[in-house]
C-alpha positions in Angstrom: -12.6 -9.9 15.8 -13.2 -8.5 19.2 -16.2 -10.9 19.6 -14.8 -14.3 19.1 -12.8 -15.6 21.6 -8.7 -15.0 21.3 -6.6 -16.8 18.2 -9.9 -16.9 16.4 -8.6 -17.6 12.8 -10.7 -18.0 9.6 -10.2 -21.0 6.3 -13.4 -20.4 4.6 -12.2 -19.1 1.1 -14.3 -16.2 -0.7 -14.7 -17.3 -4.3 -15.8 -13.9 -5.6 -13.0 -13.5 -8.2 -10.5 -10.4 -7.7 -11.7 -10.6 -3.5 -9.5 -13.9 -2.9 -6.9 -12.6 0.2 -3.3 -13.8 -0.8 -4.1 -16.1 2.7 -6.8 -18.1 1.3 -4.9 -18.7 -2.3 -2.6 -20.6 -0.4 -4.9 -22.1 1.8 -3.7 -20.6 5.0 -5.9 -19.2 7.7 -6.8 -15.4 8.2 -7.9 -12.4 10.4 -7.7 -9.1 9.0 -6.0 -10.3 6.1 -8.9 -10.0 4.1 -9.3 -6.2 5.0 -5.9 -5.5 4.1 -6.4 -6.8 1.2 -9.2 -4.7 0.4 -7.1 -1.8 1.0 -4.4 -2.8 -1.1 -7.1 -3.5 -4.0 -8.8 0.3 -3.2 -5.8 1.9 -3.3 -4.4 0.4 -6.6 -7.9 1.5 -7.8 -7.1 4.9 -7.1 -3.1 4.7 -8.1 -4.3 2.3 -11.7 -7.7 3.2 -12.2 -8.0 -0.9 -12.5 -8.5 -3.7 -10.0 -5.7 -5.3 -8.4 -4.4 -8.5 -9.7 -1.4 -10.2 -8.0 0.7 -13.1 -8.3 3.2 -14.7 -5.9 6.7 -13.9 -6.6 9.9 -17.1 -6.9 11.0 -15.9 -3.4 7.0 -16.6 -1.8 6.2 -12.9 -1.4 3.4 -11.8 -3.0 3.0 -8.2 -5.7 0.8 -6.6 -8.0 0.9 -8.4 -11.4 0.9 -6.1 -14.9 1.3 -2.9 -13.3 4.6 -0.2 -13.2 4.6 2.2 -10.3 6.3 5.7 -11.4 9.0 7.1 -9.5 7.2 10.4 -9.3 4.8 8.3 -7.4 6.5 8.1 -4.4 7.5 4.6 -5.5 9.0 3.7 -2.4 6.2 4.1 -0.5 3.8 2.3 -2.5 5.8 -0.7 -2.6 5.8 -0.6 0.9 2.3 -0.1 1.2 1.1 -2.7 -1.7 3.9 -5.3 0.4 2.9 -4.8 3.7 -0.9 -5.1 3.0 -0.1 -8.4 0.7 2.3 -9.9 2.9 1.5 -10.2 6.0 3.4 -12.8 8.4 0.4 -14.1 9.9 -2.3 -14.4 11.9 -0.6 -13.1 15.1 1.5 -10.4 13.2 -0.7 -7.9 11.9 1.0 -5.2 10.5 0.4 -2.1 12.1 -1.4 0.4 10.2 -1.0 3.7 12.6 2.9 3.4 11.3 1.9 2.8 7.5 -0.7 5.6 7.8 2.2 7.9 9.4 4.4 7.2 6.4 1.9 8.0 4.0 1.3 11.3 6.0 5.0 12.2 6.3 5.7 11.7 3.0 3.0 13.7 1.2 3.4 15.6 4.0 7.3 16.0 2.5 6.3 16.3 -0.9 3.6 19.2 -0.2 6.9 20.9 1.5 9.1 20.3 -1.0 6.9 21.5 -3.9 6.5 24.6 -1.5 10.1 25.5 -1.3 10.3 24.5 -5.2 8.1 27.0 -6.0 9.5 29.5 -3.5 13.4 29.2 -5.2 11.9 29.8 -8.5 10.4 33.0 -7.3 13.6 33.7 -5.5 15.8 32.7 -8.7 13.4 35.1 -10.7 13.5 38.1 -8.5 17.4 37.5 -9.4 17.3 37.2 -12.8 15.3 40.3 -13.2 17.7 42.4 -11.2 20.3 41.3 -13.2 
């Protein structure tokens, strides 16, 4: 985007089924949209080991369609994720992705801690028990 001149904005729609940006479903223009979406679609491959479908919620916001994200998941943070990268404001309000990347980080980060200290209790509550 560097190379066109500022406000550059894309209508042209890709047609390649499952590739469509939420932006060009409903006819609006786009940026980086399209990357974002590409994210979104890479890491629901990873999360659903299928490719992203979505559908545009009553209330205009758009979310994945068939799937259930488990709690263990960090389901918080992949709804944030799957929302930010499908619902972006427009073409002057990117979302930025250093902050989403340092909430993926922090919380796996969290949950690599967490499991550590899990496992270290249980040593800790075994050493007990075996005194006892």
């Amino acid at each position: 985007m560097m190379r066109f001149p500022e406000g550059t904005t894309f209508t042209e729609e890709v047609t390649t089924e499952g590739f469509t940006c939420c932006e060009m479903r409903d006819g609006l223009p786009w940026t980086y949209q399209t990357d974002l979406y590409g994210a979104a679609a890479i890491a629901h491959c990873f999360l659903f080991g299928t490719y992203m479908d979505v559908h545009k919620k009553s209330n205009g916001q758009w979310d994945l369609k068939g799937v259930t994200i488990k709690r263990y998941w960090q389901k918080d943070l992949w709804l944030l994720v799957f929302s930010t990268l499908l619902n972006v404001p427009s073409c002057s309000a990117i979302p930025s992705l250093s902050e989403l990347k340092e909430k993926i980080i922090t919380t796996f980060y969290r949950a690599q801690m967490d499991r550590e200290f899990n496992s270290k209790l249980s040593q800790l509550l075994c050493i007990v028990a075996q005194r006892r």
